[in-house]
C-alpha positions in Angstrom: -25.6 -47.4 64.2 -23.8 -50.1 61.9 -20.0 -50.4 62.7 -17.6 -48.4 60.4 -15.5 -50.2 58.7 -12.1 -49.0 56.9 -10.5 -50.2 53.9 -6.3 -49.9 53.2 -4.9 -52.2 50.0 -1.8 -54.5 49.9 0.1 -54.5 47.1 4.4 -54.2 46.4 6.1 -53.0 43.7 6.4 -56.5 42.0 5.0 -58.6 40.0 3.8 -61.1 42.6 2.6 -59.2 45.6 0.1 -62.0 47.8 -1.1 -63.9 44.5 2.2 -64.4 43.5 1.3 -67.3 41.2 -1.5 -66.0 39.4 0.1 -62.4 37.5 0.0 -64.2 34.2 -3.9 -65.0 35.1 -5.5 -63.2 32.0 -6.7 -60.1 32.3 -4.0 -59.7 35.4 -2.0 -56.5 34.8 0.5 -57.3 38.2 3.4 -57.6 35.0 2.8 -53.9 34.8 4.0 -52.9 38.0 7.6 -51.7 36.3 5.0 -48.5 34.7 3.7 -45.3 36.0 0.6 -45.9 34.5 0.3 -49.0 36.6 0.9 -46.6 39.7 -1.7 -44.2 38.8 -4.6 -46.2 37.3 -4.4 -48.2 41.0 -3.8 -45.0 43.2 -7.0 -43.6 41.1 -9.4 -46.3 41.6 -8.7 -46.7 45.4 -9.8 -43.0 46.0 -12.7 -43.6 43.3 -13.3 -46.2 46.5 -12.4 -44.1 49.5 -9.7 -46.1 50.7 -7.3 -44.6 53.5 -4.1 -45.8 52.0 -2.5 -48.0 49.9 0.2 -49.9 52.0 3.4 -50.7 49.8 5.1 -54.4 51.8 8.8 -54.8 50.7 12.2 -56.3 52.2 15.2 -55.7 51.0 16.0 -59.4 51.1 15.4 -62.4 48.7 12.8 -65.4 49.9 15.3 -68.3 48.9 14.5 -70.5 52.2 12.1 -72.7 49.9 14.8 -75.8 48.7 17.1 -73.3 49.9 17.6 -71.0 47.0 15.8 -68.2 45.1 14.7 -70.0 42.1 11.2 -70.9 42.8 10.6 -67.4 43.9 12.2 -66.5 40.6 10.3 -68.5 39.0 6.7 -67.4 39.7 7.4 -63.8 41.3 7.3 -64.4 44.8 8.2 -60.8 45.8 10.8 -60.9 42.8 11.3 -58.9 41.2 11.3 -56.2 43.4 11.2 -52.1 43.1 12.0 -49.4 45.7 8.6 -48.7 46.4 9.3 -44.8 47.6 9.9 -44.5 44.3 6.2 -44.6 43.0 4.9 -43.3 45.5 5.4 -39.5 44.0 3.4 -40.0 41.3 0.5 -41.8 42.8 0.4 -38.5 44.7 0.1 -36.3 42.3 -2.7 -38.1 40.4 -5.0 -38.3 43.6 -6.1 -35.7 46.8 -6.4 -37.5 50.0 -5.3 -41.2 49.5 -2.8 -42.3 51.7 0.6 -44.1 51.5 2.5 -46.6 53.6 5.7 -47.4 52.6 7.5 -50.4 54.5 11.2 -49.5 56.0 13.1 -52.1 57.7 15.1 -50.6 60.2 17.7 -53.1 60.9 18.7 -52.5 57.5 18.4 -48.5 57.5 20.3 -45.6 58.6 18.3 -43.4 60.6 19.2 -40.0 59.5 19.1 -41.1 56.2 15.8 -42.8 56.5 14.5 -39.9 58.3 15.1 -37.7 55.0 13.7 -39.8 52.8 10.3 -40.1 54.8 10.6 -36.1 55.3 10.9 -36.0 51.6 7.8 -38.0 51.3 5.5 -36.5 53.6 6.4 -33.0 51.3 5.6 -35.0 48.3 2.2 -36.1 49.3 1.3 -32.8 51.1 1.2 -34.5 54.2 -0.2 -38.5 53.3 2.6 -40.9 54.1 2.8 -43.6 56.4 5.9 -45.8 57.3 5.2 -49.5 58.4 7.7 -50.0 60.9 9.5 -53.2 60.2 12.5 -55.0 61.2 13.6 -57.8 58.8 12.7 -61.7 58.7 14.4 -62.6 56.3 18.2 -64.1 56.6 19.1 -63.1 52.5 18.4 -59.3 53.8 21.6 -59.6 56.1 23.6 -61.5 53.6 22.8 -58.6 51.4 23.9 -56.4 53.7 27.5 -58.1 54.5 26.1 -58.8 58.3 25.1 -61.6 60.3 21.5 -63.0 61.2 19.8 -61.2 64.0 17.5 -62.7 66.3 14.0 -61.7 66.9 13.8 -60.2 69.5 17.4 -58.7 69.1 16.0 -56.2 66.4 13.3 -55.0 68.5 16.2 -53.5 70.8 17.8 -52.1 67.9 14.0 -51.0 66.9 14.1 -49.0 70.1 17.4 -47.1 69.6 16.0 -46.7 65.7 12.8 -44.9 66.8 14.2 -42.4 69.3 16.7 -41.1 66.7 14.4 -40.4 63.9 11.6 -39.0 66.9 14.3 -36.7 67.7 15.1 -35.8 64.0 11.9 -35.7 62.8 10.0 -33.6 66.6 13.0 -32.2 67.4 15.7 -30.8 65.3 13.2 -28.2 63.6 11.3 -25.7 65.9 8.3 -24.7 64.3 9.3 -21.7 61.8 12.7 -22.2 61.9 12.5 -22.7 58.2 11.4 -18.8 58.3 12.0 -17.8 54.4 12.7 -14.7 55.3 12.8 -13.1 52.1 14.2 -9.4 53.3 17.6 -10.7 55.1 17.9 -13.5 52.7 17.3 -15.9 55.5 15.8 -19.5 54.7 16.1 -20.7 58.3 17.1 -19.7 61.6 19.9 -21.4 62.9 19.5 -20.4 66.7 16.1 -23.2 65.9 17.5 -25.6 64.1 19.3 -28.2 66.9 21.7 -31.0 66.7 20.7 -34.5 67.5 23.2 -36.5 69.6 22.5 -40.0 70.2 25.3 -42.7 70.9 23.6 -46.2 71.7 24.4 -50.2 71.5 23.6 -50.1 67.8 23.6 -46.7 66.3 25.7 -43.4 67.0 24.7 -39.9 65.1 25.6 -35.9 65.4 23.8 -34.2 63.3 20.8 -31.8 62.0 17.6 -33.4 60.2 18.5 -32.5 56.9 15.4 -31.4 55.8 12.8 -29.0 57.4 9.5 -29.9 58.8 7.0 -31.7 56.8 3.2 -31.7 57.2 3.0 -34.2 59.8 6.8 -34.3 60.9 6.6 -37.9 61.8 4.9 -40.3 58.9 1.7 -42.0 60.2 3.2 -44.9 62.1 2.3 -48.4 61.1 3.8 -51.9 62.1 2.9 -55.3 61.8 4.8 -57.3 64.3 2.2 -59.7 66.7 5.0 -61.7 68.4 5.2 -61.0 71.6 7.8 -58.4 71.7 6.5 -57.3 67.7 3.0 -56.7 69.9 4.7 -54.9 72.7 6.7 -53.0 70.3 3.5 -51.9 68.2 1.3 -51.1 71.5 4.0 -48.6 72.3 4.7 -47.0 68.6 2.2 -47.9 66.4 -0.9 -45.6 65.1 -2.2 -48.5 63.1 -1.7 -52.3 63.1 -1.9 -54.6 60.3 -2.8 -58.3 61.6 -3.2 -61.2 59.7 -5.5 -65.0 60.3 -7.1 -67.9 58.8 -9.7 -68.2 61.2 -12.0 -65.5 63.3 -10.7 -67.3 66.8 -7.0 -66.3 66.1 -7.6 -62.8 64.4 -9.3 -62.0 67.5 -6.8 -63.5 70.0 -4.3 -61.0 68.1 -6.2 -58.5 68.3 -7.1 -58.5 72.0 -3.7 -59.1 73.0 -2.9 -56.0 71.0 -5.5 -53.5 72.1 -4.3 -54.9 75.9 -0.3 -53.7 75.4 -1.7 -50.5 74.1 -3.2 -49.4 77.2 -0.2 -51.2 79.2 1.8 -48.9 77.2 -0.5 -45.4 78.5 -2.8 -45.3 76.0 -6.4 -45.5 74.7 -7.5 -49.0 73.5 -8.7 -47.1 70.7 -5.5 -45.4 70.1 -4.5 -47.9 67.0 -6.2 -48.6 63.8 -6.5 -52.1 63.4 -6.8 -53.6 59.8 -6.5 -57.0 58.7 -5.4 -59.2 55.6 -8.3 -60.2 53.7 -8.9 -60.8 50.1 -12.3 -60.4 48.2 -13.5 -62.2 45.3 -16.9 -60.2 43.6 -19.3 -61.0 41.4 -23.2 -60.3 40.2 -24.1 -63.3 41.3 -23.0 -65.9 44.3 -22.8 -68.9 41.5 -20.3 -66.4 39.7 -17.9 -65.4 42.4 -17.9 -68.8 43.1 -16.6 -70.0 40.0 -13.9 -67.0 40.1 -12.6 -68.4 43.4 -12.2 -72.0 41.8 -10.4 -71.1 38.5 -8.0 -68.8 40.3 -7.4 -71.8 42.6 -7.2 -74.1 39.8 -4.7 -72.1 38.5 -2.3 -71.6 41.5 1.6 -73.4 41.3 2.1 -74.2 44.8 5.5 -74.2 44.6 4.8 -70.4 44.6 2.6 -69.8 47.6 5.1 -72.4 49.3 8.0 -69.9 48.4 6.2 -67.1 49.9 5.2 -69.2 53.1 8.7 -70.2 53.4 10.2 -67.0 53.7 7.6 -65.4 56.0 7.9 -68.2 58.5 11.8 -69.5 57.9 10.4 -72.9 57.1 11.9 -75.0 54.5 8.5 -76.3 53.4 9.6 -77.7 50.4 11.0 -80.7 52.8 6.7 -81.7 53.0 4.9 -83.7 51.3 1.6 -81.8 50.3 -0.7 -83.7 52.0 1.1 -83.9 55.3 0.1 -81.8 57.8 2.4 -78.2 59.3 3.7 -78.6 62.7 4.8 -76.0 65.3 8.5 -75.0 65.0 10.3 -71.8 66.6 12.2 -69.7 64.1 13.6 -66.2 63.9 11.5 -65.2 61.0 7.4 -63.8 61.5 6.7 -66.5 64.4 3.3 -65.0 64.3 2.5 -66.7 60.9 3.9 -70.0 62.1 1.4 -69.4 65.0 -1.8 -68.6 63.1 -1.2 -72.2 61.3 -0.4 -74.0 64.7 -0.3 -73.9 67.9 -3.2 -70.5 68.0 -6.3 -72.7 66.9 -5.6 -76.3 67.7 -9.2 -76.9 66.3 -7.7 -76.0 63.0 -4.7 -78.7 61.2 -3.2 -77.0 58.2 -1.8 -79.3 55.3 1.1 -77.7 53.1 -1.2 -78.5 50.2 -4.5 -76.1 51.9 -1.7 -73.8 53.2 -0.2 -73.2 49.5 -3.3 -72.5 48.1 -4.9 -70.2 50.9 -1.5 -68.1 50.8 -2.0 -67.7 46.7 -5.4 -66.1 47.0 -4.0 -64.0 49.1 -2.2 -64.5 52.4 -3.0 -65.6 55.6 -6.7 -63.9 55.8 -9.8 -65.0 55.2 -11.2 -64.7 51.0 -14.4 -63.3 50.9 -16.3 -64.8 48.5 -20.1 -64.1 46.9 -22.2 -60.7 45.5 -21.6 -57.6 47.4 -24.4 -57.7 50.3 -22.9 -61.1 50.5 -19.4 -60.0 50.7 -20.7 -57.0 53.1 -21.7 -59.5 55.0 -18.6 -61.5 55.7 -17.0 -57.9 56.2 -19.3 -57.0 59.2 -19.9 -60.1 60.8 -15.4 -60.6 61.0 -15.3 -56.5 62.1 -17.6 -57.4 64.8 -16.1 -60.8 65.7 -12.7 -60.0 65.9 -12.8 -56.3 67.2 -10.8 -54.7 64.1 -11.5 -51.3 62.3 -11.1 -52.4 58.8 -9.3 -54.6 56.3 -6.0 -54.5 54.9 -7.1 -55.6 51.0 -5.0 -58.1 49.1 -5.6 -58.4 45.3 -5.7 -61.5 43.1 -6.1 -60.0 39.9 -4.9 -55.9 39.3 -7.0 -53.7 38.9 -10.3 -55.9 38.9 -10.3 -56.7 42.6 -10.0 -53.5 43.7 -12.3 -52.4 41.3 -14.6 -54.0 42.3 -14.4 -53.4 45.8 -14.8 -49.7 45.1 -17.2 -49.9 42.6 -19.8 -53.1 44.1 -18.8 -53.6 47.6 -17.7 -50.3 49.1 -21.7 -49.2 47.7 -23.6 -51.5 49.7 -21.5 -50.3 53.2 -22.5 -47.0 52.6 -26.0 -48.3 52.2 -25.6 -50.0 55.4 -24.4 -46.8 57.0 -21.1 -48.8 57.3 -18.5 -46.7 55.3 -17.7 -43.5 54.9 -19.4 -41.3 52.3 -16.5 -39.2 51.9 -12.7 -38.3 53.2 -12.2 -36.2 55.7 -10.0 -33.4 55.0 -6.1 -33.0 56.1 -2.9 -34.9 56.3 -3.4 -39.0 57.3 -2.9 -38.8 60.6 -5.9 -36.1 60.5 -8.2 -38.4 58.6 -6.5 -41.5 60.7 -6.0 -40.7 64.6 -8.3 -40.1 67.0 -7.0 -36.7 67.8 -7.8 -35.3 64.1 -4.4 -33.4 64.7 -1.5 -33.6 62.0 1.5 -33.9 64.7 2.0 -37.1 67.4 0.6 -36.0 70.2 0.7 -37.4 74.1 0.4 -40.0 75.3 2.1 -41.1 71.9 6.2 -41.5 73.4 7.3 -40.0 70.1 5.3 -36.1 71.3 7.9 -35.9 73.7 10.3 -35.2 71.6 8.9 -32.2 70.0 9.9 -29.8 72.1 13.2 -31.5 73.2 16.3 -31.7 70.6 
């Protein structure tokens, strides 16, 4: 039996979401992204496609590390700029049944009872079909924003830590089941003697108080987070019910991915536990002589000051200090040290110049581009799912709607010929269609469970 494969798409509420220098490629609608109809038409054609979700990436920070400012990101909508994406996410909802949503919080930034609403609120909204991709801020403009100092890495993991055992405990534990009784004959909506208080007083955050909203369909979002640092891999093998990953090449996707399956079941789990999906970017066509021509006007077309902007940020790299023809060395920062580390030091084989890296990071980030007809690009698909041990790709676009489009309508086809993809969803919230245990609540040996019986 051919290996399943699972499809989620990348996008942001901007402008410029991977392909940040191609939205004013014609026939790009990416300027639209300040519309509904935007929303709709993309939620729409990912269920037309069967996609589990549609993961939202944001940061509540600027990139301005390229030539130290934010004008290059400015100038060719590198993540700028920028709506709240919870905001579109309502919507999306209500024009579709059983897609997904994952909606990126950064935690360092967040306060947890109030974050803890909001994702409540969601998980109503969607009748059960949000995520959260648990982040915790690379960027130095998000602290500036925020009046505070820079954090080191591995300084917000520990205030990760504190983070997550609030909102388990708001989200498992303030609400027994029923307490929201609606008893409609005493006028009671809930039952205080089940609703409990949530005392936590740590390093970094101190709260008393109730989750202020009753129970949603799943309690706690689907839980997904990117991190594949060291302590970011840790960190996801202990909280995460899927993993987005990201490489250029097949040897260090599948490094990643090992090491991540590994701290899993160091962390009491099942190897299996996680839904792995990484970055990758398709380009579709009728014919192989066709795609292949797509691939080289879009990179024709690419202002590498943009993809440089992007690169910048994610890695806390001034890379405008290069020359575009001189090759990217290994340097520690405090921003994603992971994408520093797919470039460098994880495939020495492999020498990156900023030119190749600008360009590779405008058609789409740090994954591979699939390029050729459908079988062709079903190919690539299975051969990398096999390779590197993943369950599926996390979908960049290049030109909205018409990549996804035709992904649903060309590629996601010939999987399902292939026996490879799902002929239809499964029914229930996304942790039913998602986890192993088909079940709508966390459940052991998941660290969050034990707080669903314990205020």
């Amino acid at each position: 039996m051919a290996k399943q494969i699972r499809l989620n798409a990348f996008s942001a509420a901007t402008p410029g979401s991977q392909a940040s220098s191609l939205w004013n490629y014609p026939g790009n609608r990416a300027a639209e992204y300040n519309t509904t109809r935007y929303w709709t038409d993309l939620a729409k054609i990912l269920e037309r496609g069967l996609f589990d979700a549609l993961f939202l990436a944001d940061s509540t920070g600027a990139n301005n590390v390229y030539a130290g400012s934010e004008a290059a990101a400015l100038r060719r909508a590198v993540a700028i700029p920028r709506l709240d994406p919870a905001m579109v996410i309502p919507a999306m909802a209500d024009a579709t049944t059983h897609l997904g949503f994952g909606i990126t919080g950064t935690l360092t930034y967040e306060m947890p009872h109030l974050f803890a609403r909001k994702m409540t609120t969601l998980d109503h909204l969607t009748n059960g079909r949000v995520g959260w991709n648990i982040v915790t801020g690379y960027l130095k403009s998000q602290g500036t924003a925020m009046g505070q100092n820079a954090i080191d890495h591995d300084r917000r993991y520990d205030m990760a830590e504190e983070f997550m055992e609030i909102v388990y405990r708001l989200w498992e534990g303030s609400w027994e089941e029923g307490a929201a009784c609606r008893n409609r004959e005493n006028g009671w909506f809930a039952d205080p003697s089940r609703v409990h208080k949530v005392r936590f007083e740590g390093e970094f955050f101190k709260t008393e108080t109730i989750h202020l909203s009753e129970p949603s369909i799943q309690r706690t979002p689907f839980l997904y987070q990117a991190g594949a640092s060291g302590r970011g891999r840790a960190f996801a093998g202990k909280h995460a019910e899927g993993i987005f990953v990201g490489g250029p090449s097949q040897k260090v996707l599948a490094d990643q991915v090992a090491k991540l399956r590994a701290e899993c079941v160091a962390q009491g789990r099942g190897r299996d536990d996680i839904q792995i999906y990484a970055l990758a970017t398709t380009i579709v066509s009728d014919t192989e002589v066709d795609a292949k021509n797509k691939y080289e006007n879009y990179r024709r077309n690419v202002h590498h000051e943009g993809g440089l902007a992007h690169l910048s940020g994610l890695m806390g790299i001034d890379l405008s200090k290069y020359s575009l023809d001189e090759p990217l060395k290994h340097i520690e920062t405090d921003a994603m040290r992971s994408v520093v580390e797919s470039y460098t030091s994880a495939d020495p084989n492999r020498v990156w110049t900023i030119r190749e890296l600008a360009e590779h990071q405008s058609l789409g980030g740090r994954g591979p581009v699939f390029v050729g007809t459908a079988p062709q690009v079903s190919d690539q698909m299975q051969e990398w799912a096999e390779a590197c041990d993943i369950d599926g790709f996390n979908l960049a676009y290049i030109i909205a709607h018409e990549t996804y489009e035709d992904v649903a309508d060309k590629v996601v086809p010939e999987l399902q010929r292939r026996g490879a993809y799902p002929a239809r969803y499964e029914p229930g919230s996304l942790r039913e269609k998602l986890s192993p245990t088909h079940k709508p609540h966390l459940m052991a040996p998941h660290p969050g469970a034990q707080y669903r019986t314990a205020p």
